[in-house]
C-alpha positions in Angstrom: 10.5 -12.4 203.0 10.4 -12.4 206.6 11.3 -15.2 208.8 8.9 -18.2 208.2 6.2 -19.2 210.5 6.0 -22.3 212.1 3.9 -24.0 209.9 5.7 -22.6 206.5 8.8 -24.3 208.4 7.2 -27.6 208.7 5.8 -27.7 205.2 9.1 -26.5 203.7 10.8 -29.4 205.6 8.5 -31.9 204.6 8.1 -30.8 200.7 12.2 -31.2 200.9 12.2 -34.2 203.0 9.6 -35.9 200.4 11.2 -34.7 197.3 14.5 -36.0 198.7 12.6 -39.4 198.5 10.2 -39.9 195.9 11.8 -37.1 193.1 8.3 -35.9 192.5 6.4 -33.0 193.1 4.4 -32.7 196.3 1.2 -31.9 196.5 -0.6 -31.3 199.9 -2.8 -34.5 200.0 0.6 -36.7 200.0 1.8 -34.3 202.9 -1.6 -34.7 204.8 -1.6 -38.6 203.8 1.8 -39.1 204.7 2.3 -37.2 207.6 -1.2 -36.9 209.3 -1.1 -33.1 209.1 -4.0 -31.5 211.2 -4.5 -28.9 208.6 -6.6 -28.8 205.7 -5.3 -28.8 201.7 -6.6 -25.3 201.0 -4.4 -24.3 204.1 -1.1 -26.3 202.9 -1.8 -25.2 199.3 -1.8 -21.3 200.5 1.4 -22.1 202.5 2.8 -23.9 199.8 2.0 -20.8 197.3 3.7 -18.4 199.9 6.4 -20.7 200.2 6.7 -20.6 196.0 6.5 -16.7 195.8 9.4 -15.7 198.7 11.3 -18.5 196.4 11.7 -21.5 198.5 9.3 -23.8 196.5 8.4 -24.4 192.6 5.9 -25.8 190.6 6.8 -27.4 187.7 3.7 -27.5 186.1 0.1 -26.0 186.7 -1.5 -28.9 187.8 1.6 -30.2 189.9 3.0 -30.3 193.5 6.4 -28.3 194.5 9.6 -29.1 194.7 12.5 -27.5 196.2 13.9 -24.1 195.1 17.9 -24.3 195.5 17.2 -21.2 198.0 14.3 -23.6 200.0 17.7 -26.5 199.7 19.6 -23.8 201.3 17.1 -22.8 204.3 16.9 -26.8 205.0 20.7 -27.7 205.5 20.9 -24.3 207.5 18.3 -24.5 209.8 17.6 -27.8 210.1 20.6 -30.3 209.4 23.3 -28.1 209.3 24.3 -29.7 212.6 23.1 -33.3 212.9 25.0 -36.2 214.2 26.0 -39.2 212.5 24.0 -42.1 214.4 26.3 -44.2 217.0 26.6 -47.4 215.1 27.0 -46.2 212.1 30.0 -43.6 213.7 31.4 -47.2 215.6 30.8 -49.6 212.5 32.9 -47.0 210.4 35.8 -46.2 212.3 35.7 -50.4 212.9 36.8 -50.1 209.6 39.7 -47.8 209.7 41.1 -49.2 212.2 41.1 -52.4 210.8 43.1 -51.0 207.7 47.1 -51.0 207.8 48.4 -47.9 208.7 48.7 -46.7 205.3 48.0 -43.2 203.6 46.9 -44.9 200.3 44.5 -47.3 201.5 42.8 -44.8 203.9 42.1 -42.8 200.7 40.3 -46.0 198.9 38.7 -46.9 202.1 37.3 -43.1 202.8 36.4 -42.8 199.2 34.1 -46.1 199.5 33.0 -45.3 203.1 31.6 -42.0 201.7 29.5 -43.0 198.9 28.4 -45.8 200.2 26.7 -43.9 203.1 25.8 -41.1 200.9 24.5 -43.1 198.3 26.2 -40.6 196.0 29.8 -39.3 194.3 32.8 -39.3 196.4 36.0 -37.3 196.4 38.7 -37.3 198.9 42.2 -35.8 198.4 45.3 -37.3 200.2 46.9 -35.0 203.3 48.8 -32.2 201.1 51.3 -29.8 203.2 51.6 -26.4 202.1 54.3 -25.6 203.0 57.2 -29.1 202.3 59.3 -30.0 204.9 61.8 -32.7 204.4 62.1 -35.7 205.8 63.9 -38.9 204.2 65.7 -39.2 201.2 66.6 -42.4 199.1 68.8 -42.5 196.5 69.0 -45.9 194.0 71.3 -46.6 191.6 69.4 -48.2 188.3 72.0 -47.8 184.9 75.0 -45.8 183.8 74.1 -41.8 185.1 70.3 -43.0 186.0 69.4 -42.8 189.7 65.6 -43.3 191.2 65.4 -40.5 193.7 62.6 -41.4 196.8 61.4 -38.1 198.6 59.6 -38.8 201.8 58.2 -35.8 203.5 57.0 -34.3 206.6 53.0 -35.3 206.8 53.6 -38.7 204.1 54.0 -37.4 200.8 56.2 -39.4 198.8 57.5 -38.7 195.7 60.0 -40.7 192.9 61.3 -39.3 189.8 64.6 -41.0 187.7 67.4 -38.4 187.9 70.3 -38.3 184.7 73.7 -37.6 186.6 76.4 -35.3 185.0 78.0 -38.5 186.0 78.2 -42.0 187.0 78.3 -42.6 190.5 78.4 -45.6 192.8 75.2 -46.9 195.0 78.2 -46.8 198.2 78.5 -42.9 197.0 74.7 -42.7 196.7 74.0 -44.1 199.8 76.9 -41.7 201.5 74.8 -38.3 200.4 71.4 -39.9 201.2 73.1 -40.3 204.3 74.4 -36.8 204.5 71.3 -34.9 203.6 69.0 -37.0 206.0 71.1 -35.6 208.8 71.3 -32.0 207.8 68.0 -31.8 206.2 65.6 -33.5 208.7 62.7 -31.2 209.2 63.9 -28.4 207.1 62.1 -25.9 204.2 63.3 -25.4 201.1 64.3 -21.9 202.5 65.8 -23.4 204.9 68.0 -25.9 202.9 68.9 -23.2 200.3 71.1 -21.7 203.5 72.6 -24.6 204.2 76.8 -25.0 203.5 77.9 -28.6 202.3 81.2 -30.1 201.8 82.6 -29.9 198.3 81.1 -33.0 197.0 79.6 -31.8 193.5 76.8 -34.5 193.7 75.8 -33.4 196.4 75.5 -30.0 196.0 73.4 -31.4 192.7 71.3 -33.7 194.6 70.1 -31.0 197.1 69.2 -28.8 194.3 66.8 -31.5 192.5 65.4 -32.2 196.2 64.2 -28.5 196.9 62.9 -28.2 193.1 60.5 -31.4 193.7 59.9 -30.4 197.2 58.9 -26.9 195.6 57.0 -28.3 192.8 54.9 -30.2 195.5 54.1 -27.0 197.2 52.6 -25.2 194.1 50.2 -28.2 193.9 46.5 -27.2 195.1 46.2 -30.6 196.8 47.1 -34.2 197.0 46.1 -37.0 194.7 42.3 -37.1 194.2 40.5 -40.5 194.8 36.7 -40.6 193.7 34.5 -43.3 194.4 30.6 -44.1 193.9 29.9 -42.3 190.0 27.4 -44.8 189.6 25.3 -44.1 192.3 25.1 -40.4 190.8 24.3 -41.4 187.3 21.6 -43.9 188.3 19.7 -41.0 189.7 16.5 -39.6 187.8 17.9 -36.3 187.0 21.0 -38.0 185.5 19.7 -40.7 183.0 20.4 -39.5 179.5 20.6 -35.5 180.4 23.3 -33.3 180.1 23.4 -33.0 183.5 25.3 -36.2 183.5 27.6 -35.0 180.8 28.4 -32.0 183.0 28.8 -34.5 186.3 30.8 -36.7 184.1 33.1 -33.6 183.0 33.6 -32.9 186.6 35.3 -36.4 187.1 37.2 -36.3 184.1 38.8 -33.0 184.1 41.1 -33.0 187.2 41.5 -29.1 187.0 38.0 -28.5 187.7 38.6 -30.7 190.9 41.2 -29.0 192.2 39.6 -25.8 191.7 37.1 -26.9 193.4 38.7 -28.2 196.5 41.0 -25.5 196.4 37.6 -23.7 197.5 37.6 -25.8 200.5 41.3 -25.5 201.8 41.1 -21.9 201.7 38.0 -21.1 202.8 37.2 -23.7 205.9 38.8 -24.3 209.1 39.5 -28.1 209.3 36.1 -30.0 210.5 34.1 -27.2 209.3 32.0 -28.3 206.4 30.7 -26.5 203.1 27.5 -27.1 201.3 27.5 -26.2 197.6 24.0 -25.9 195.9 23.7 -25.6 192.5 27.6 -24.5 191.6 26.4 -21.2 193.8 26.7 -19.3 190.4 30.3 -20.4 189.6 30.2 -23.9 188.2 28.4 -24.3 185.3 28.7 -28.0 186.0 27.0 -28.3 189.2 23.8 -26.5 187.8 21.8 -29.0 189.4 23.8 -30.6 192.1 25.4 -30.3 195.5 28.8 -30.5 197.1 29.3 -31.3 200.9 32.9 -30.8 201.6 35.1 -31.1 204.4 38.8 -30.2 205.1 40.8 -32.6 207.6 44.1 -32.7 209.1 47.0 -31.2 210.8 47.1 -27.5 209.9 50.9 -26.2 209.4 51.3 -30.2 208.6 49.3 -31.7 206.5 45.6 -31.3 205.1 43.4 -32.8 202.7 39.7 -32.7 201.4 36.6 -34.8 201.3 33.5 -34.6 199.8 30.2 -36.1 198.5 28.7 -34.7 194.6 25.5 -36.0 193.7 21.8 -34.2 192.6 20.8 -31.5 194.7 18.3 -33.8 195.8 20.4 -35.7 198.0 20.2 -37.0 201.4 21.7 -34.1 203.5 20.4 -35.2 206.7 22.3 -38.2 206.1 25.0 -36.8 204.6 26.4 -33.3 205.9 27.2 -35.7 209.3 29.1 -38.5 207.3 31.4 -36.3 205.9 31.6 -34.2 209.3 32.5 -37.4 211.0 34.7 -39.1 208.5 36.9 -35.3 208.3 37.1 -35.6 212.5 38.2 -39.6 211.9 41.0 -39.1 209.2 42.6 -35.6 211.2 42.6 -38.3 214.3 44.3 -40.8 211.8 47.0 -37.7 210.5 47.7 -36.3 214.4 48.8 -40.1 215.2 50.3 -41.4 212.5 51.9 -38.4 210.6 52.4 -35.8 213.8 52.9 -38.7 216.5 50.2 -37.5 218.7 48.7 -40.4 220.8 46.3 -37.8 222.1 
């Protein structure tokens, strides 16, 4: 249809606004009750049934109020939250918080994780910063038994990886330590490219070594994303659209299967710029499993350095008002946290 009128704008927004709340239809008496609407019921209920046939609005039953189309979700979060802010004290109470936390990758991930579904009242996902493209940055190599070693990959943007390497050989920890040494100098800051190039002295374990450092550093790149934290399940399965339906089978799938994650957020780190935020509204015809729910994701971070993703998954009835600037604010806070920590940026 053509753009809405005035009053088919307000009655959307309140039909959403109330649906959000109560999970009921809405019939125009509550709006006129509730809202002390100058307008009579036969006049709402003929906005209402316009509303319903340009597809904004449904009636569940005959005798019932509306509720929200996913395309009348869609028209709300554009035009009328897309772009709210995140009240003051609850922007200063939560980055209180972070800074409060140790500097510490891992426990910003728990923390942002908690942060977000306790605001949201919902599901949350967060993935740690990811680079795309590895660059190296410390290496530490540990003697444990006969030919074992426990190889520690640090790299640029906070990644770390360990994996227990089998030598051709035994070799000493003063040995180990000497190549660690070796490769910190001439690696520092270097691609995998980059160190393929590079000419070493004779030393066969260290030729070796380099080689299983640019296949984990490669490995790390074909990854989609970092490690996913999720927080807040319950809140999503305590709603009424949840109890005992497939619905929450499907939600619970989601969780479960990392793959469908990562494709997910691999959505996100393509598509977005970092800050710029996604709303997904019923799977948007390719997830089967988010039928009846919503996604507001985020990417954050240093591009060229390190990025990651955030989110909120609960019903599509959720709080976007509340929402969509929570996870706006919280992608803005944690590329803050990256540039200073990770990059060194004080700015």
């Amino acid at each position: 249809m053509d753009e809405l009128t005035e009053r088919q704008k307000l009655i959307l927004t309140l039909v959403v606004r109330d649906y959000i709340e109560i999970a009921q239809p809405v019939g125009s008496n509550r709006l006129i009750e509730r809202y002390k609407l100058e307008m009579s019921s036969a006049t709402i209920r003929n906005e209402m049934a316009v509303l319903t046939e340009a597809g904004y609005l449904r009636q569940p039953h005959t005798s019932a109020g509306r509720v929200p189309t996913e395309e009348g979700y869609r028209y709300f979060v554009t035009h009328f939250v897309y772009q709210t802010d995140l009240p003051d004290a609850t922007r200063h109470t939560i980055t209180h918080q972070f800074y409060q936390a140790r500097q510490d990758v891992e426990q910003w991930m728990h923390l942002a994780a908690s942060i977000l579904a306790h605001q949201s009242r919902a599901a949350s996902l967060i993935t740690a910063p990811h680079a795309d493209l590895a660059r190296y940055k410390h290496l530490e190599l540990i003697s444990t038994q006969g030919r074992q070693v426990l190889m520690v990959l640090v790299l640029v943007g906070g990644e770390v990886s360990q994996q227990i390497l089998t030598l051709a050989e035994p070799v000493s920890q003063e040995q180990l330590g000497n190549v660690a040494n070796r490769l910190n100098q001439v690696c520092q800051g270097r691609t995998t490219d980059e160190m393929a190039s590079l000419s070493l002295g004779a030393e066969a374990v260290e030729k070796d070594i380099l080689v299983l450092v640019m296949q984990d550093m490669s490995r790390g790149e074909q990854r989609l994303s970092g490690e996913i934290y999720l927080d807040g399940l319950s809140n999503v399965l305590s709603e009424p659209e949840f109890i005992e339906s497939d619905d929450a089978r499907r939600a619970i799938r989601l969780f479960e299967e990392r793959s469908l994650l990562h494709n997910l957020l691999a959505r996100t780190m393509v598509n977005s710029h970092v800050g710029g935020v996604q709303v997904l509204i019923g799977g948007e015809g390719e997830w089967e499993e988010l039928r009846q729910c919503s996604v507001v994701l985020a990417r954050y971070g240093i591009p060229g350095t390190a990025t990651g993703a955030l989110g909120v998954f609960g019903p599509m009835r959720m709080s976007y008002a509340r929402t969509i600037p929570t996870v706006r604010f919280m992608a803005d806070l944690l590329s803050g946290l990256v540039s200073e920590t990770m990059v060194g940026d004080e700015t």
